[in-house]
C-alpha positions as CSV (number, residue, x, y, z in Angstrom):
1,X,18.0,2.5,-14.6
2,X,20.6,1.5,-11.5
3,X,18.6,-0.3,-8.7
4,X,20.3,0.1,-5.5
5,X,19.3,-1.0,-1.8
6,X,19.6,-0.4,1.7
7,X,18.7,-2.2,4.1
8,X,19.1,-1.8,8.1
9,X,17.4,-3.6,11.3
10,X,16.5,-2.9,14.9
11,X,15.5,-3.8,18.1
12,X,12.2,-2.4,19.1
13,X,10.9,-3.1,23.0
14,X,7.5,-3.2,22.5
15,X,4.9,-5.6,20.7
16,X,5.2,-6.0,17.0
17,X,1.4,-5.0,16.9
18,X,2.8,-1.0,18.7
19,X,5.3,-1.0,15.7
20,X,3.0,-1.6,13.1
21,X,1.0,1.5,14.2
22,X,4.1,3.4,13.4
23,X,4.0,1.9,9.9
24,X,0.7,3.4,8.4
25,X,0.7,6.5,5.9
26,X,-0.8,8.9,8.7
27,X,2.1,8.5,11.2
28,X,5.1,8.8,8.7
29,X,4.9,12.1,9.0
30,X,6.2,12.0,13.3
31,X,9.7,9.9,12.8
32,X,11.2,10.7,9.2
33,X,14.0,12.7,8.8
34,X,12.5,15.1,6.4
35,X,10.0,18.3,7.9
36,X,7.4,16.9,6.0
37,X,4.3,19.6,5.2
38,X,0.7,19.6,4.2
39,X,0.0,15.6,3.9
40,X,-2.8,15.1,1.6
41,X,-4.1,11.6,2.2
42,X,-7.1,9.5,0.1
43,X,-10.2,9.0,2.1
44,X,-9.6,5.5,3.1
45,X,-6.1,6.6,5.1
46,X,-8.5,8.3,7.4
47,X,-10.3,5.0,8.3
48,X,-8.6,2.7,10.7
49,X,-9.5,-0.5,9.1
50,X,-8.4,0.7,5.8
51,X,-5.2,2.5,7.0
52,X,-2.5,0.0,6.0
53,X,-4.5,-1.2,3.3
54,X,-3.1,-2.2,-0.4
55,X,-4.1,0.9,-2.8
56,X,-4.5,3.5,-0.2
57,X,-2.1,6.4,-1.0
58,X,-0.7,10.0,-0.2
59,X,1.1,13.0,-1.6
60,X,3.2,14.3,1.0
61,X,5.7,17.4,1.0
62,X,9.1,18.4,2.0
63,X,10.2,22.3,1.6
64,X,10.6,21.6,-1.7
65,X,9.0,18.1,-3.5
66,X,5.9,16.3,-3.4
67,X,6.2,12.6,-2.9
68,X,3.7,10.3,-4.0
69,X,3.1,7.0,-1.6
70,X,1.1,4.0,-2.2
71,X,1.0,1.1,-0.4
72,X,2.1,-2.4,-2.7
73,X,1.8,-5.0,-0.7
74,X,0.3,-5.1,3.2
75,X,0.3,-8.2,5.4
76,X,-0.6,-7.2,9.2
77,X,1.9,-7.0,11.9
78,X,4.6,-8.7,9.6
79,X,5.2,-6.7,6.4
80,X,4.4,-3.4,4.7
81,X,5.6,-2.1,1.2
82,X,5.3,1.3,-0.2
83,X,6.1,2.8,-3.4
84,X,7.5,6.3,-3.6
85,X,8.4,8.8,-6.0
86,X,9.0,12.8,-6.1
87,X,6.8,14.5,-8.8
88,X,8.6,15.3,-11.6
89,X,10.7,13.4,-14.3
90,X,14.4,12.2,-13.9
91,X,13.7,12.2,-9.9
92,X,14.3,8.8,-7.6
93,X,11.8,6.3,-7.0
94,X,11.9,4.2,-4.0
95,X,10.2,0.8,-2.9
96,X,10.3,0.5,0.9
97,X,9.9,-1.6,2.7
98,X,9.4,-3.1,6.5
99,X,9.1,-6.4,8.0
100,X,8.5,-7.3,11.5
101,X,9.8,-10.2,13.2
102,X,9.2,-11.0,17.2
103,X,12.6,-11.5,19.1
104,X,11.4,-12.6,22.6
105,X,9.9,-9.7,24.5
106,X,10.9,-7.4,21.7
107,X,10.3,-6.7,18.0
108,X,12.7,-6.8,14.9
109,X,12.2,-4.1,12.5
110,X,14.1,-4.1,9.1
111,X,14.2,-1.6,7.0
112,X,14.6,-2.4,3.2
113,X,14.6,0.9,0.5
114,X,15.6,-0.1,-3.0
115,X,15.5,2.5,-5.1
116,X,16.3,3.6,-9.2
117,X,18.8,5.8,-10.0
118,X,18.4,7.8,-13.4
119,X,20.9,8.6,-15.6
120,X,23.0,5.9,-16.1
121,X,26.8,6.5,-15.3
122,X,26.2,9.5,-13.9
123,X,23.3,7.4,-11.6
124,X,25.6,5.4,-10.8
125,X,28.2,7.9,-9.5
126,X,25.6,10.2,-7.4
127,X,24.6,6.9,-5.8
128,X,28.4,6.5,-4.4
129,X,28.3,10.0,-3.1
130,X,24.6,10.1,-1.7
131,X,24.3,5.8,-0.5
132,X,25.9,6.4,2.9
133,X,24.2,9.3,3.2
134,X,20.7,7.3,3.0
135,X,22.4,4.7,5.6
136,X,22.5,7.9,7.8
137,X,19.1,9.2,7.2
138,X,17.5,5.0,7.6
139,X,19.2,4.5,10.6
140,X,18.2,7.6,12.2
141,X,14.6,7.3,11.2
142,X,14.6,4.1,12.9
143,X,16.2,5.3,16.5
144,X,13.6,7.9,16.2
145,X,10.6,5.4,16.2
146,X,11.9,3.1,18.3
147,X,12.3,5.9,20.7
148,X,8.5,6.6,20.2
149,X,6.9,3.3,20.2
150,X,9.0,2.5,23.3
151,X,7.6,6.0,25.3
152,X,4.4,4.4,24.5
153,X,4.7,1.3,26.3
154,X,3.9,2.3,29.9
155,X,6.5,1.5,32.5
156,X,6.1,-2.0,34.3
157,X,4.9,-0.4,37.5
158,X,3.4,-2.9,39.9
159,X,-0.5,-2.9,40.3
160,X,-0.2,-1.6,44.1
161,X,0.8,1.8,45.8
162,X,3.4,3.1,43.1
163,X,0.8,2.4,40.2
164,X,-2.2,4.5,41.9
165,X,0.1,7.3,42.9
166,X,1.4,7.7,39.0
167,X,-2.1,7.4,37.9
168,X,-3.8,10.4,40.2
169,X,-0.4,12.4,39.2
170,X,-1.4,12.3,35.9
171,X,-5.5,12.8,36.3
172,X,-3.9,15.9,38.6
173,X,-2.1,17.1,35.1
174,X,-5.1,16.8,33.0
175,X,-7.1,18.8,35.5
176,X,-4.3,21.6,35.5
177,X,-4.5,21.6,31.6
178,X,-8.3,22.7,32.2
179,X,-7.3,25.0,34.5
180,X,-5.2,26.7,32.5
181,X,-7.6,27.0,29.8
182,X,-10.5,28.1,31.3
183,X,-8.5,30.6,32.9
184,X,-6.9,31.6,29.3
185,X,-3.8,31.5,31.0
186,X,-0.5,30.5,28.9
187,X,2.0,30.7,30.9
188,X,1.1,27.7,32.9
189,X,0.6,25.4,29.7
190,X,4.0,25.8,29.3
191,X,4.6,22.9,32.3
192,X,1.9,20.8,31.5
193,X,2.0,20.3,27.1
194,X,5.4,19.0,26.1
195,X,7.3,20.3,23.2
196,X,7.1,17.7,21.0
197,X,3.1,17.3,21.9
198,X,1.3,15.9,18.8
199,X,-2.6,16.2,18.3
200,X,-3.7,13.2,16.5
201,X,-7.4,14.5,15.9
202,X,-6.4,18.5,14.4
203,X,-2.9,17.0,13.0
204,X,-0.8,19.4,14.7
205,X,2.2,18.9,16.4
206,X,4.2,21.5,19.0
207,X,3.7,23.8,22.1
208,X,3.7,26.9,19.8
209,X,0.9,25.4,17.5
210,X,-1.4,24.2,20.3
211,X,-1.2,28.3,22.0
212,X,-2.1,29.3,18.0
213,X,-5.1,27.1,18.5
214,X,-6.2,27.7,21.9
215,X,-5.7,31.9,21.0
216,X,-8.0,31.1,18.3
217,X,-10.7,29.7,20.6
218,X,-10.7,32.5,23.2
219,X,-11.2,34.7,20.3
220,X,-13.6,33.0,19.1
221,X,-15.8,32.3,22.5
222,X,-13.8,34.7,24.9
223,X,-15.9,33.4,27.9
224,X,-15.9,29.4,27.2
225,X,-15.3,27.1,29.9
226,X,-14.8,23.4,30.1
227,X,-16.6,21.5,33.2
228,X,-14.9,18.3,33.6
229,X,-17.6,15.2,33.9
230,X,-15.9,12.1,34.6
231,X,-11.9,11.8,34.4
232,X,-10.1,8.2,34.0
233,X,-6.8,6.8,33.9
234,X,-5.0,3.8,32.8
235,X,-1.0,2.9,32.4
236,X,-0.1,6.3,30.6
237,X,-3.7,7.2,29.4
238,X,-6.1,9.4,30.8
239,X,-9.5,10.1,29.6
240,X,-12.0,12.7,30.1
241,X,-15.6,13.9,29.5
242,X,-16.4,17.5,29.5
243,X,-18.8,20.0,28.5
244,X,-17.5,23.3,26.6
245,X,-20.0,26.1,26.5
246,X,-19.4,29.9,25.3
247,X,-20.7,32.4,23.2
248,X,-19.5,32.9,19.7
249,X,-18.6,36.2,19.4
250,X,-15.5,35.9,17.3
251,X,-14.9,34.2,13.8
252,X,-14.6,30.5,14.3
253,X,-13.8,28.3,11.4
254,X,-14.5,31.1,8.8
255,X,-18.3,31.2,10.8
256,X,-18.8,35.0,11.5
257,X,-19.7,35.5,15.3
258,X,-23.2,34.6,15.8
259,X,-23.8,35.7,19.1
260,X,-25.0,32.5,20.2
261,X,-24.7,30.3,23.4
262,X,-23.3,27.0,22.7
263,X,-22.6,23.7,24.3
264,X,-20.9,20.6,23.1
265,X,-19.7,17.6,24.7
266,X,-16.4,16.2,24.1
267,X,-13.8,13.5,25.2
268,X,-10.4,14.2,25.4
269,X,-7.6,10.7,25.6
270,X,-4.2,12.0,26.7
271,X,-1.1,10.3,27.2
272,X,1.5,11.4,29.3
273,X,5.1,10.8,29.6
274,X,7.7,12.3,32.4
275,X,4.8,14.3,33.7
276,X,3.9,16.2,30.4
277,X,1.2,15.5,28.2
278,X,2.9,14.1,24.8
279,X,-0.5,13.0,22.9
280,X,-4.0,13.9,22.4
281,X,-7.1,12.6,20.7
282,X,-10.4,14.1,20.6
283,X,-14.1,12.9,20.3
284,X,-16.4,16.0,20.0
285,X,-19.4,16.8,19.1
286,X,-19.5,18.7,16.2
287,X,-22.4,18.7,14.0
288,X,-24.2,19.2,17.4
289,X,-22.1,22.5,17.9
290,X,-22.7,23.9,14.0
291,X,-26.6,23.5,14.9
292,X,-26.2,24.8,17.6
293,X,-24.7,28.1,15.8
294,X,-27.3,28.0,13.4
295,X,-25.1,26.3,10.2
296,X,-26.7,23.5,10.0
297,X,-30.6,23.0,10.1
298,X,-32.9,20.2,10.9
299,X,-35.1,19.3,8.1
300,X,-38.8,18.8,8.4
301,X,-38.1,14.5,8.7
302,X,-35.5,15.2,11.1
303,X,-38.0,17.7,13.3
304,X,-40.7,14.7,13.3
305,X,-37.7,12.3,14.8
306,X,-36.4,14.6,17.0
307,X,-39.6,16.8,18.3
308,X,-37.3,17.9,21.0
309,X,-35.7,20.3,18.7
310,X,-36.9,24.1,18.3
């Protein structure tokens, strides 16, 4: 085997705490180079305490290859280390990994892959032709997340006039996104989600793919509506409480239409940059909604604890 390395830094703006987000399994996916598709993740990625935590692992895809990660070595806010390698025999295997160092208001973030080259000579030779072209791909996968974690950190707007005008401007969008929905109408999405919008909660990321989803609801409850309860904001955050009600009348989630009147409570978190909305989270309540549709039934202990229920 030839063992070879690269190794760039950069200055990130932001907390070291806002680049380690950027580090865990769940979130490679949004700044490599590669289109990766259909990350499978271990159970544990999906919990936050666990996400960066040594053992916890992924299979990820590319158009062509599955990569297998797993995290080595894992020391908060300072240092990560995965271990990668494409499925298959004679492919590369990679160790990567990133350290974080605070540089007054800023963060340091290097960038360290060494990786095996099969083969022997001819390893050696397809490393000449293919090592700057890894320097390209590292140093572009770092401008890419230092341009994300640095959209994140909100602009230093003073606590006065400016900062309450920004704030109603973007409870104003959120209320529009409503709007639009319950009105089915998408055309006006089109100025409120930004291209690059990213769905944390249904892992999707796009304009296109959020209108996929939204068609899929008005098919599936073609009179819902959302009632907006309580609406919040903070720096580039904005929360919101609302009630979705409609009747199923269309296949939802394989669930033949039921006929049924539902409705579910739900938070939405969005962030907003440059008067789009970039991010979304989503706290809803599902298993209330499935027994609501009739999927899911109370049994005879959970009648006698909730005697509320018919």
């Amino acid at each position: 085997m030839f063992l070879a390395r690269i190794e760039k830094s950069i200055e990130v703006k932001a907390p070291r705490e806002k680049v380690w987000e950027m580090l865990a399994l769940d979130r490679w996916p949004e700044w490599m180079v590669e289109e990766w598709k259909n990350p499978e993740y271990t159970s544990e990625v999906h919990k936050a305490k666990d996400k960066y935590r040594v053992g916890a692992s992924a299979h990820i895809y590319d158009r062509n290859t599955k990569y297998d990660f797993e995290i080595t070595e894992s020391l908060e806010n300072e240092k990560i280390t995965y271990r990668t390698k494409a499925a298959g025999g004679g492919r590369v295997t990679m160790n990567v990994t990133f350290i974080l160092e605070p540089v007054e208001e800023a963060t340091r973030l290097t960038y360290a892959m060494d990786y095996e080259m099969p083969w022997g000579i001819l390893g050696r030779g397809l490393d000449k032709l293919g090592h700057r072209s890894g320097e390209k791909t590292v140093e572009k996968e770092l401008e890419t997340l230092k341009s994300i974690v640095e959209k994140r950190i909100p602009n230093q707007l003073k606590k006065g006039d400016e900062y309450s005008t920004k704030l109603e401007e973007n409870k104003a969008l959120v209320r529009r996104w409503f709007e639009a929905e319950n009105k089915k109408d998408l055309s006006q999405i089109e100025n409120i989600v930004a291209s690059d919008f990213f769905d944390h909660t249904h892992q999707f990321r796009g304009l296109e793919e959020y209108k996929q989803r939204l068609n899929m609801f008005i098919k599936a409850f073609p009179d819902f509506h959302e009632t907006i309860e309580d609406i919040i904001a903070e720096d580039d955050k904005v929360w919101v409480s609302f009630k979705f009600s409609g009747t199923h009348k269309g296949k939802y989630l394989e669930i033949a239409p039921t006929g049924k009147k539902i409705t579910v409570e739900s938070v939405d978190i969005f962030r907003i940059v440059d008067g789009k909305a970039v991010e979304k989270w989503e706290i809803a309540d599902v298993l209330d909604m499935l027994k609501q549709l009739g999927i899911v039934k109370y049994t005879k202990k959970g009648k006698e604890l909730f005697p509320e229920v018919k």
